[in-house]
VOFITOR-303369 format. One record per residue (C-alpha): residue number from 1; residue in three letters; z, x, y. Coordinates in Angstrom, 1 decimal, always signed. Each point is the difference from the previous one (the first is absolute). Layout:
BEGIN
pos code w u v
NUM Ala Z X Y
...
***
This chain:
BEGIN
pos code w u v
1 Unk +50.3 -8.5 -92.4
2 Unk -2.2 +1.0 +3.0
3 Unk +3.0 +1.6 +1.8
4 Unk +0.9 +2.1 -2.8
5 Unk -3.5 +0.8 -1.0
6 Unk +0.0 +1.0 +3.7
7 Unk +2.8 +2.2 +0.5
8 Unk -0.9 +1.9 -3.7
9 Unk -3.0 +1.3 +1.9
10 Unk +1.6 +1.0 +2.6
11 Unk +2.6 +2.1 -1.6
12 Unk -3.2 +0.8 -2.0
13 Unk -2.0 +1.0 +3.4
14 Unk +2.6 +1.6 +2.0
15 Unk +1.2 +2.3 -3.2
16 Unk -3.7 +1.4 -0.5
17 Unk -0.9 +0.6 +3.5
18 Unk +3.1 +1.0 +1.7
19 Unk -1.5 +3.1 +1.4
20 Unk -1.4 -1.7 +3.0
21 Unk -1.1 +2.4 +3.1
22 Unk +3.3 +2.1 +1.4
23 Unk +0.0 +0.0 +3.9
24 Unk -1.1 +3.6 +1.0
25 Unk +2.8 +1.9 +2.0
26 Unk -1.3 +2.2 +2.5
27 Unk +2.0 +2.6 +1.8
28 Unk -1.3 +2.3 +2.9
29 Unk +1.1 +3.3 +1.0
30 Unk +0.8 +0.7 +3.3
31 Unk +2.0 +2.7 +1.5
32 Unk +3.1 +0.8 +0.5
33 Unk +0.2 +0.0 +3.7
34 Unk -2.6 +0.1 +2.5
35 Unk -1.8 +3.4 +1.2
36 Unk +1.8 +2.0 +2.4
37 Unk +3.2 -2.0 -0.5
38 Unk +3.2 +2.5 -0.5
39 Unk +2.8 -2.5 -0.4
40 Unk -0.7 -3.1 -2.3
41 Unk +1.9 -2.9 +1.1
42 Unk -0.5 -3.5 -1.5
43 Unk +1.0 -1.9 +2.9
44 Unk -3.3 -1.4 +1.8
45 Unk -1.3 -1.6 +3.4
46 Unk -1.8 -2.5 -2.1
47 Unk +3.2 -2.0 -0.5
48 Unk +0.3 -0.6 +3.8
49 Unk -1.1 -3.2 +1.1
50 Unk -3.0 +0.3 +2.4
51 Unk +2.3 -2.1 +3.1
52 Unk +2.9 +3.6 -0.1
53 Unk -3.2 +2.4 -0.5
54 Unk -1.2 -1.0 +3.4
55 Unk +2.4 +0.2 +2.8
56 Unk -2.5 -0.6 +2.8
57 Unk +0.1 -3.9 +1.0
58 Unk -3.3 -0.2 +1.1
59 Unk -1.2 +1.4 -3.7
60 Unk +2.3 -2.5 -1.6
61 Unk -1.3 -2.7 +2.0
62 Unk -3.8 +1.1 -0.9
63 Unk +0.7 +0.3 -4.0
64 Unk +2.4 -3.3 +0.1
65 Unk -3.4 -1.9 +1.7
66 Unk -2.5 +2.0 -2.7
67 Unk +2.3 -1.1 -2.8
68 Unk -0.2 -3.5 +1.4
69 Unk -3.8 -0.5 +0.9
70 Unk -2.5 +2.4 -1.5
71 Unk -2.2 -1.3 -2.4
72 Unk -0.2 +2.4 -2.5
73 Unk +3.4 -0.6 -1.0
74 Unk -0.8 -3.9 +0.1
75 Unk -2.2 +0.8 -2.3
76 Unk +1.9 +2.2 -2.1
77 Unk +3.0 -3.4 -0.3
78 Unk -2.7 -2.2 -1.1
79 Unk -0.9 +2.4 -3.0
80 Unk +3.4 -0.1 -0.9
81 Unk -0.1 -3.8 -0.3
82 Unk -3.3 -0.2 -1.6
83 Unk +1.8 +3.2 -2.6
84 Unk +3.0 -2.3 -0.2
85 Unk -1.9 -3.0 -1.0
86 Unk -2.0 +1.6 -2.5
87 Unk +3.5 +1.8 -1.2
88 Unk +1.2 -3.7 -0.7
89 Unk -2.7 -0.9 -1.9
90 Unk -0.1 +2.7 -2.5
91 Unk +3.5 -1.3 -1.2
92 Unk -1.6 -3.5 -1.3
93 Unk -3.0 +1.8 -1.9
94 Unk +2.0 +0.3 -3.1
95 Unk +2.0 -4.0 +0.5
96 Unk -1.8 -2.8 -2.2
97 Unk -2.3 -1.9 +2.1
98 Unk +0.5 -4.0 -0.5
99 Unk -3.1 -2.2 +1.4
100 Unk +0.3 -4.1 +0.3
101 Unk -3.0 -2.0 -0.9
102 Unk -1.4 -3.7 -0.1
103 Unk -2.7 -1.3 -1.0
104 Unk -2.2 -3.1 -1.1
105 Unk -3.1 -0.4 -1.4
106 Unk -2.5 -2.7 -1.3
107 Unk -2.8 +0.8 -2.6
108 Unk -2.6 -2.4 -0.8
109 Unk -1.8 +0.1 -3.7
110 Unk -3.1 -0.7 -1.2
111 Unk -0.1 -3.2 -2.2
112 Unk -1.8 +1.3 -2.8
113 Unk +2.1 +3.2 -0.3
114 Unk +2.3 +0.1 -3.0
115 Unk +2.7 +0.7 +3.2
116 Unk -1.2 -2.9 +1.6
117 Unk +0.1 -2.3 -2.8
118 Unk +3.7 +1.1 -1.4
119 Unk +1.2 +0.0 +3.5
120 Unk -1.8 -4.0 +0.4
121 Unk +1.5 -0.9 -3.6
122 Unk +4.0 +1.6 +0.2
123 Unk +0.2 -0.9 +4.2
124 Unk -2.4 -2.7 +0.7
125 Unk -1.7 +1.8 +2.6
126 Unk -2.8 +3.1 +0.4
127 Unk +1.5 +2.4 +2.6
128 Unk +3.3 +1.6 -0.1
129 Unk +3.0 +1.1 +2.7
130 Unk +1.9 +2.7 -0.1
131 Unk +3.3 +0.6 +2.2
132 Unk +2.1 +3.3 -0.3
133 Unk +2.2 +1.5 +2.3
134 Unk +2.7 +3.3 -0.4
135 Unk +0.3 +3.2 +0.2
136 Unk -1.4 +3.2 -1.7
137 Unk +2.1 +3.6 +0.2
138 Unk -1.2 +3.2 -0.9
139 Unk +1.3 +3.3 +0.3
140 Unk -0.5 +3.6 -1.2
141 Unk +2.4 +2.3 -1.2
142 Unk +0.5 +3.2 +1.9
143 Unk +0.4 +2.0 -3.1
144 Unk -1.3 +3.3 +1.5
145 Unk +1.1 -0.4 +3.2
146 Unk -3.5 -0.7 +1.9
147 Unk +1.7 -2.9 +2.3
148 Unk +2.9 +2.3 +0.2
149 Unk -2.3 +3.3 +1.1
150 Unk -1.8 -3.0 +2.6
151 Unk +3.2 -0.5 +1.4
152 Unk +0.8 +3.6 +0.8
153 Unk -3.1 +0.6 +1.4
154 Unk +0.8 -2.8 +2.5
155 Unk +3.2 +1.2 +0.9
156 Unk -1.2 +2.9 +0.5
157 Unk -2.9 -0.7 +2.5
158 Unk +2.5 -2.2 +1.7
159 Unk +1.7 +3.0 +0.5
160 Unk -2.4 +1.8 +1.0
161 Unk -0.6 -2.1 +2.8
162 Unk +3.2 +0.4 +1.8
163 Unk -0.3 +3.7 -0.7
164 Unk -3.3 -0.4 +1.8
165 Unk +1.7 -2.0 +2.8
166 Unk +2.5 +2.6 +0.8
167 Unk -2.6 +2.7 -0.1
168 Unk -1.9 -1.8 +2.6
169 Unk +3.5 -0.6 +2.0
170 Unk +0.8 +4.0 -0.4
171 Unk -3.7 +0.7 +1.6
172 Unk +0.6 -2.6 +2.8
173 Unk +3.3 +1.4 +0.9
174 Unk -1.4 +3.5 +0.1
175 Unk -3.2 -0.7 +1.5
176 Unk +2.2 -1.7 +2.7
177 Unk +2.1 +2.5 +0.8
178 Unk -2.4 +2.6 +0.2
179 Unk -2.2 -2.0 +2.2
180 Unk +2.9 -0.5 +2.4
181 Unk +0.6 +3.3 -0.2
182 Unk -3.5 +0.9 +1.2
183 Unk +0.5 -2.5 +2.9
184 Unk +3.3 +1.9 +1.6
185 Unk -2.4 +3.2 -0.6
186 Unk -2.8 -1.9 +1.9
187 Unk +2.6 -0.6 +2.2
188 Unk +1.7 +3.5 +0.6
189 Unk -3.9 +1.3 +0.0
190 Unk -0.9 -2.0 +2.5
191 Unk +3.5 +0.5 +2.5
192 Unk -1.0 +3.5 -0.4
193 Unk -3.7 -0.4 +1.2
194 Unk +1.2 -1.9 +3.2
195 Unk +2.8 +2.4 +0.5
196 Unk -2.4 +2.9 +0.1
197 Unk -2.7 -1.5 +2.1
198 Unk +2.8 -0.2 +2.7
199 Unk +0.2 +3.6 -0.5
200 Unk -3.4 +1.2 +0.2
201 Unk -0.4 -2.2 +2.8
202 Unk +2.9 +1.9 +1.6
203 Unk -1.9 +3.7 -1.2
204 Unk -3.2 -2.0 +1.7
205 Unk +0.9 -1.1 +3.1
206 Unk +1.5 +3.8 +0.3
207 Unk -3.5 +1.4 -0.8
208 Unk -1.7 -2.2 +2.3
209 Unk +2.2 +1.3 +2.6
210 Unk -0.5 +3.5 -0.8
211 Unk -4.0 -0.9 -0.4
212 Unk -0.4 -1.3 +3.6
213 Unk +2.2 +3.0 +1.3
214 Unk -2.6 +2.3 -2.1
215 Unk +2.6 +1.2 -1.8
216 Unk -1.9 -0.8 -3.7
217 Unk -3.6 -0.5 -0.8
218 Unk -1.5 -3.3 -0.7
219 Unk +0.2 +1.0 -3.5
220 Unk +3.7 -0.2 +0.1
221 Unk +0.0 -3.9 +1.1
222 Unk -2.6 -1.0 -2.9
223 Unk +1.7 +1.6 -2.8
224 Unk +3.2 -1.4 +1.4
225 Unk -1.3 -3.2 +0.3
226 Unk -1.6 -0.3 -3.4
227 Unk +3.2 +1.1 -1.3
228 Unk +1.7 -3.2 +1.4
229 Unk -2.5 -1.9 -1.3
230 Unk +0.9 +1.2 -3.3
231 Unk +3.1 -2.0 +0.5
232 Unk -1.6 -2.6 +1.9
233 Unk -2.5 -0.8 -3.4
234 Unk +3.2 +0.0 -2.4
235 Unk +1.2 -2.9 +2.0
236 Unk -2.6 -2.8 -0.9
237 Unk -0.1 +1.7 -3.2
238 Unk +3.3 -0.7 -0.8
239 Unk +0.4 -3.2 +1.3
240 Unk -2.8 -0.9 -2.3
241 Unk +1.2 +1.3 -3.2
242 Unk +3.2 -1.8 +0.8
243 Unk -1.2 -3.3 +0.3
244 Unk -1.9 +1.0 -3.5
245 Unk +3.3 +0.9 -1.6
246 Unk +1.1 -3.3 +1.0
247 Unk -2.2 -2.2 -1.1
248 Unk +0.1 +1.9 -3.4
249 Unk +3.6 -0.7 +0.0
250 Unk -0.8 -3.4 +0.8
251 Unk -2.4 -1.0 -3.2
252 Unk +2.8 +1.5 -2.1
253 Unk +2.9 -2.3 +1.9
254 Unk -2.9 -2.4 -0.6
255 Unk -0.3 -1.2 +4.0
256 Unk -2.9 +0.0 +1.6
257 Unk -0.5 +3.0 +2.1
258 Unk +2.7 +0.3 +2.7
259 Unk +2.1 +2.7 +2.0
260 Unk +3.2 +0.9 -1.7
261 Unk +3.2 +0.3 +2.4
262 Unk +2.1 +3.1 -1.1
263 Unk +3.1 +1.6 +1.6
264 Unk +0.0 +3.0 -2.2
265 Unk -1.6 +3.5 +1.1
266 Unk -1.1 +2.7 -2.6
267 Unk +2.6 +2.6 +1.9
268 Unk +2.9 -1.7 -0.6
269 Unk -0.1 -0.9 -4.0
270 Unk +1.6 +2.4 -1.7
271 Unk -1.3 +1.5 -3.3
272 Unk +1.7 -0.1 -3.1
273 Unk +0.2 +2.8 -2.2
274 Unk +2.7 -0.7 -2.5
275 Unk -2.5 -2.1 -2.5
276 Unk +0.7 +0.2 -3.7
277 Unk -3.2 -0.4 -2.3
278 Unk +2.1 -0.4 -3.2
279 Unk -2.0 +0.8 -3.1
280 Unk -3.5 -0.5 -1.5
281 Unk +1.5 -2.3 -2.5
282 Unk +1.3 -2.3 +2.1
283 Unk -3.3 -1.2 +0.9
284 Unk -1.0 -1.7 -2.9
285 Unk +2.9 -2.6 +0.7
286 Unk -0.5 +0.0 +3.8
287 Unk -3.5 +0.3 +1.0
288 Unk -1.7 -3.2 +0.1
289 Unk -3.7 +1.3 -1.1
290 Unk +1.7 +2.3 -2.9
291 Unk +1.5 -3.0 -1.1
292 Unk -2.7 -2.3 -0.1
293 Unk -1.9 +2.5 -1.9
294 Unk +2.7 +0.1 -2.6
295 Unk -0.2 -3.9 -0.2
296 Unk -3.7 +0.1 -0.5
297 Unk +0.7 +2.2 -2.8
298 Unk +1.9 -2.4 -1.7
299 Unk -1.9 -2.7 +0.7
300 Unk -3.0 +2.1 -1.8
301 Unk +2.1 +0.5 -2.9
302 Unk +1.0 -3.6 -0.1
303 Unk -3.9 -0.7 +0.1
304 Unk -0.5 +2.2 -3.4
305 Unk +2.5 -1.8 -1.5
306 Unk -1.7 -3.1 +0.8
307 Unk -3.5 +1.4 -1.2
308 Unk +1.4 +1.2 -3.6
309 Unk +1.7 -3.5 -0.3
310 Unk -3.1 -1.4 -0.5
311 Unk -0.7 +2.3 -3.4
312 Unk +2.7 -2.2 -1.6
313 Unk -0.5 -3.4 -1.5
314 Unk +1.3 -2.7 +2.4
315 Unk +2.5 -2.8 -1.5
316 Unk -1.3 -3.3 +1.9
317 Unk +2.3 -3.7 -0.6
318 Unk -1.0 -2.9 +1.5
319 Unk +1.2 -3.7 -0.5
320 Unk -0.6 -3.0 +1.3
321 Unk +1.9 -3.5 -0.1
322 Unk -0.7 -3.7 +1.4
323 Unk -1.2 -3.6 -0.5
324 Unk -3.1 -0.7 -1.6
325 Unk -1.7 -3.8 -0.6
326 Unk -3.7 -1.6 +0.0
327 Unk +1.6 -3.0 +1.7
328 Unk +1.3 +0.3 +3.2
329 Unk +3.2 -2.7 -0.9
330 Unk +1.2 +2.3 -2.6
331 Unk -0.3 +3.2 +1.9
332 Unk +3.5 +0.0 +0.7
333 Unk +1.5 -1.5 -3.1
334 Unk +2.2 +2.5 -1.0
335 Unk +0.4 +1.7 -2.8
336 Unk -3.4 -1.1 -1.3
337 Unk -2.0 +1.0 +2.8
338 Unk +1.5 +3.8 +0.2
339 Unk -1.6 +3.3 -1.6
340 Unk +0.7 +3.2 -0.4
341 Unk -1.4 +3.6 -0.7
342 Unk +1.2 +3.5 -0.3
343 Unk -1.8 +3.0 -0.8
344 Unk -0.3 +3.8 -0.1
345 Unk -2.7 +2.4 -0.3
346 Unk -0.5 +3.9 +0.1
347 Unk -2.9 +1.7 +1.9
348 Unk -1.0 +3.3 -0.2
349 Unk -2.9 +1.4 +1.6
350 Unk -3.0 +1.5 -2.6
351 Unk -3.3 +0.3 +1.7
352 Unk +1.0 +0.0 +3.6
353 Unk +2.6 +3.2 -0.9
354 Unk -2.3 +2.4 +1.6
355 Unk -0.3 -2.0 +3.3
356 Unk +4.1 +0.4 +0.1
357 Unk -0.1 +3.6 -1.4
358 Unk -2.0 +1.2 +3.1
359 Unk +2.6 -2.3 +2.3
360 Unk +2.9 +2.2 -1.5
361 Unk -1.8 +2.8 +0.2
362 Unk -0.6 -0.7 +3.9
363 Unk +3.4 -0.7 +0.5
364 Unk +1.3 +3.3 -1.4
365 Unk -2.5 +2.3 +2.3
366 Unk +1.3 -2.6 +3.0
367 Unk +3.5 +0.8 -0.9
368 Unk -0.9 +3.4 +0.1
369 Unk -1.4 -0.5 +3.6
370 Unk +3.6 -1.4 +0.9
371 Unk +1.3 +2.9 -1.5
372 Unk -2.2 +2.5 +2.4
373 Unk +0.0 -2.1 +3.0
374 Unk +4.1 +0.2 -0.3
375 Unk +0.5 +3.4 -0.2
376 Unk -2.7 +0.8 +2.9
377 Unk +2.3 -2.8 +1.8
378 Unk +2.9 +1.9 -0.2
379 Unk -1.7 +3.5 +0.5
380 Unk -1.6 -1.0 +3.1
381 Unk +3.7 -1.6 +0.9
382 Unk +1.5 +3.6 -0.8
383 Unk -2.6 +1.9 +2.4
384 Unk +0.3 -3.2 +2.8
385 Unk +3.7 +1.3 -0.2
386 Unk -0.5 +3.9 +0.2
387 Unk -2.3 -0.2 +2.3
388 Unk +1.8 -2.2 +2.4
389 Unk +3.4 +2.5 +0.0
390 Unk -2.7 +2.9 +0.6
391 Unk -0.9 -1.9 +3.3
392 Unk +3.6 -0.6 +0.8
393 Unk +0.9 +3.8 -0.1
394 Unk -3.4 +1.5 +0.9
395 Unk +0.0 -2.4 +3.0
396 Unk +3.2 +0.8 +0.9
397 Unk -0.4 +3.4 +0.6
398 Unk -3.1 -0.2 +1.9
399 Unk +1.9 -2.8 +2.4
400 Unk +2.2 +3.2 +0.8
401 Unk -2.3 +2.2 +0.9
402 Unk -2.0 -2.1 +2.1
403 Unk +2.8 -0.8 +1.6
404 Unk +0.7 +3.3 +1.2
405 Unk -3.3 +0.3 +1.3
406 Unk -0.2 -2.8 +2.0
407 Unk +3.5 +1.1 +1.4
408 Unk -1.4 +3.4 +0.3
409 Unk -3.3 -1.6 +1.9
410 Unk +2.4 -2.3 +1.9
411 Unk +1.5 +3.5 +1.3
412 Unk -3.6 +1.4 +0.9
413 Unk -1.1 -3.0 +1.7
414 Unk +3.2 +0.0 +2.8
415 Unk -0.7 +3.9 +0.5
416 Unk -4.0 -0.5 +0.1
417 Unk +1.2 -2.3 +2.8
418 Unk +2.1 +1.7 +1.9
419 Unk -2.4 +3.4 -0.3
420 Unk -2.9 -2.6 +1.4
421 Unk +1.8 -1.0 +2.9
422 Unk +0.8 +3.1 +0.6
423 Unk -3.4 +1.7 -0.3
424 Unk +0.8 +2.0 -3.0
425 Unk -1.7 -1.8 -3.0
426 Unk -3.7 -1.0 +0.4
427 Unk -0.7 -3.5 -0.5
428 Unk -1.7 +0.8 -3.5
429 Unk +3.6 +0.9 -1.4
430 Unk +1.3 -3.8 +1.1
431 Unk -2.9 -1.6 -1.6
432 Unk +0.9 +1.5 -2.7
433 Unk +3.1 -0.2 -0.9
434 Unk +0.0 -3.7 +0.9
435 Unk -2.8 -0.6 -2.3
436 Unk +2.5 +1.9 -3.0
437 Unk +2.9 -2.0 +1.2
438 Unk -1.9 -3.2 +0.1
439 Unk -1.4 +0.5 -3.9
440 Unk +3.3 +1.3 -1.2
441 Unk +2.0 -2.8 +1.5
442 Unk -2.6 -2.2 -1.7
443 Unk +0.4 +1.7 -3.4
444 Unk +3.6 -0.3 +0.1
445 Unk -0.6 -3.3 +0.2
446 Unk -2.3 -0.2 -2.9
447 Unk +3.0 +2.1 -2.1
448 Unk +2.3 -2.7 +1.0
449 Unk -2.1 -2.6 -1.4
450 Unk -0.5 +2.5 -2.9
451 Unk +3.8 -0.1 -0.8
452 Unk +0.0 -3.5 +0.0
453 Unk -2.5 -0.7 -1.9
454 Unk +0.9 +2.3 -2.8
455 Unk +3.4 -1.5 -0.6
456 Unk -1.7 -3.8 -0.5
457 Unk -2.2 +1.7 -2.2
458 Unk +2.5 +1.5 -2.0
459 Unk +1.8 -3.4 +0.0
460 Unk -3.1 -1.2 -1.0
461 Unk -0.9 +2.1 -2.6
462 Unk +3.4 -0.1 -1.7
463 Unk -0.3 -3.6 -0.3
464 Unk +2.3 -1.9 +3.0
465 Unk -1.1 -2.3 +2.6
466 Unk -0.6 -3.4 -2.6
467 Unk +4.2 -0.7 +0.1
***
């Protein structure tokens, strides 16, 4: 009778309030391709795993060890458990919980209480035992989908997490890269500054000659000699900033600070400029932070759900079953000792509604949040993009030009040279154009670098480097 009384009112329940709250869809704009891109092609970097992005085995090395060790990404695994545990739970909210019990109990009465004196006169005795043992269930219905809502939530922060994870992995890889990137520069810069204080110790030695045969002034020696000094300082300089760079790359292979043996020199990568960005779109689906923004989006619309759950009346059964006797010999003298219960109740919330009207209420304006803070995700993702293929091309064409400088200065330098030894260029004209050949070699290192750099951060940006 209970059953059927039951399942009336929930026929009853789920007819009048079917209209529970609809999942909000939200879709963002973006554009069709990215700015200053001609020729739209879907195919992207992004899909290429990190280990055929990289070529250079010392860089593979490095990222393989980051991957391994840092800590951040330690972290970022035990979210993901913590996530998954939680994830698990959610799917038992809505199961009937069962509990075991046992118990005994003794209760002594007065004698001149009418309790005491029936319990004296019907069992001889004034105190009396009790001995029950069993189990109780009770469960609630999810009629309007409030464990169900809980659930999605879950799965979606559990998502979340590993989105987070492999936007932490896609920021190591990167910041790995470009660090060792800097280190070949340090590298190249510093070959440079040695390989030009051999040659303004060359244009010195000659000035000192020409000094004590009173061909120059003194004038001529110090300005010559500051000017290898100018070398000279890089040296240390550079030497520091590489032990720097090292240790930075060090915390983020998560080693202690320690020098890092490398084969590779910055002259002899090569550049690649055949990169396909794909199309604005594609990010939602590959980008790790766009799509942990669109997860937290659903898990704020899963919360809503949950909030206007509670608006409804909540179906609640609970039973319980066991053995029951005041004498501990008959406790299990089955069937006479066993009991039995079974009922069902309705709750709906009257005073309290404003306390869960404000609760919905904050849950909306938090699901609009998610609904801001995912299209700023993929607009800053868009612009990451753009302006990483502006750095590609822009930096591309400055490369060239200062490449024909330096090869222009690297001309002007041999002549200065030959005119000096031959008395026909003053000694101002050599420290010149050594001082432009030594900046523009050390800019076309920095270009180099630039290159680099760009085309990680394009990888980056696009959403590769977590496969």
């Amino acid at each position: 009778m209970i059953k059927n009384n039951i399942y009336r009112v929930l026929v009853l329940l789920t007819t009048t309030f079917s209209a529970m709250a609809q999942q909000k869809e939200i879709t963002v704009a973006v554009p069709q391709s990215y700015r200053n891109v001609v020729f739209i092609d879907t195919a992207s970097i992004a899909t290429i795993k990190w280990k055929d992005f990289f070529v250079e085995q010392d860089l593979v090395r490095l990222i393989d060890e980051a991957i391994e060790k840092n800590n951040d990404l330690q972290i970022a695994e035990k979210n993901i458990s913590i996530a998954n545990l939680q994830f698990k739970q959610s799917k038992w909210n809505s199961v009937p919980q069962v509990n075991t019990f046992a118990t005994a109990s003794t209760t002594r009465l007065s004698e001149n209480s009418l309790n005491g004196i029936s319990t004296n006169l019907f069992l001889g005795k004034n105190h009396i035992e009790d001995f029950s043992a069993g189990f109780n269930l009770s469960w609630e219905a999810d009629i309007w989908g409030k464990f169900r809502n809980q659930k999605k939530k879950a799965l979606a922060s559990y998502l979340q997490t590993t989105e987070a994870k492999k936007a932490t992995q896609t920021a190591i890889v990167a910041n790995v890269s470009k660090g060792f990137y800097d280190l070949l520069m340090l590298d190249a810069q510093l070959e440079i500054a040695q390989k030009t204080l051999v040659l303004n110790d060359s244009i010195l030695f000659m000035v000192n000659l020409q000094y004590e045969a009173g061909q120059v002034t003194l004038l001529a020696k110090q300005q010559t000699e500051a000017q290898r000094l100018i070398a000279a300082k890089l040296i240390p300089e550079l030497e520091q900033n590489i032990q720097l760079q090292e240790n930075a790359i060090s915390v983020l292979t998560g080693t202690f600070p320690e020098a890092k043996i490398r084969n590779s020199k910055l002259d002899e990568l090569l550049v690649s400029e055949d990169f396909s960005s794909g199309i604005p779109a594609q990010l939602v689906s590959k980008r790790p932070d766009v799509k942990s923004a669109e997860l937290a989006l659903q898990a704020a619309n899963a919360t809503v759900g949950v909030a206007k759950a509670y608006f409804y009346p909540a179906l609640n059964i609970t039973a319980s079953t066991g053995v029951n006797s005041f004498q501990s010999s008959n406790w299990f003298n089955i069937p006479a000792s066993l009991f039995g219960s079974v009922a069902g109740g309705l709750t709906a919330p009257l005073l309290n509604r404003k306390s869960i009207r404000t609760q919905y209420e904050i849950a909306k304006v938090q699901r609009e949040q998610a609904v801001i803070q995912f299209r700023q995700t993929v607009l800053v993702a868009v612009s990451e993009v753009s302006n990483a293929l502006v750095k590609i091309e822009k930096s591309k064409e400055q490369y060239e030009l200062a490449n024909e400088r330096l090869a222009t200065l690297q001309k002007a330098v041999g002549n200065a040279e030959l005119l000096f030894k031959n008395g026909l260029a003053t000694y101002i004209e050599v420290i010149i154009v050594q001082g432009n050949l030594l900046q523009a070699e050390l800019e076309l290192a920095l270009l180099k670098k630039e290159r680099l750099s760009a085309n990680v951060e394009l990888y980056r940006s696009l959403g590769g480097g977590w496969e």
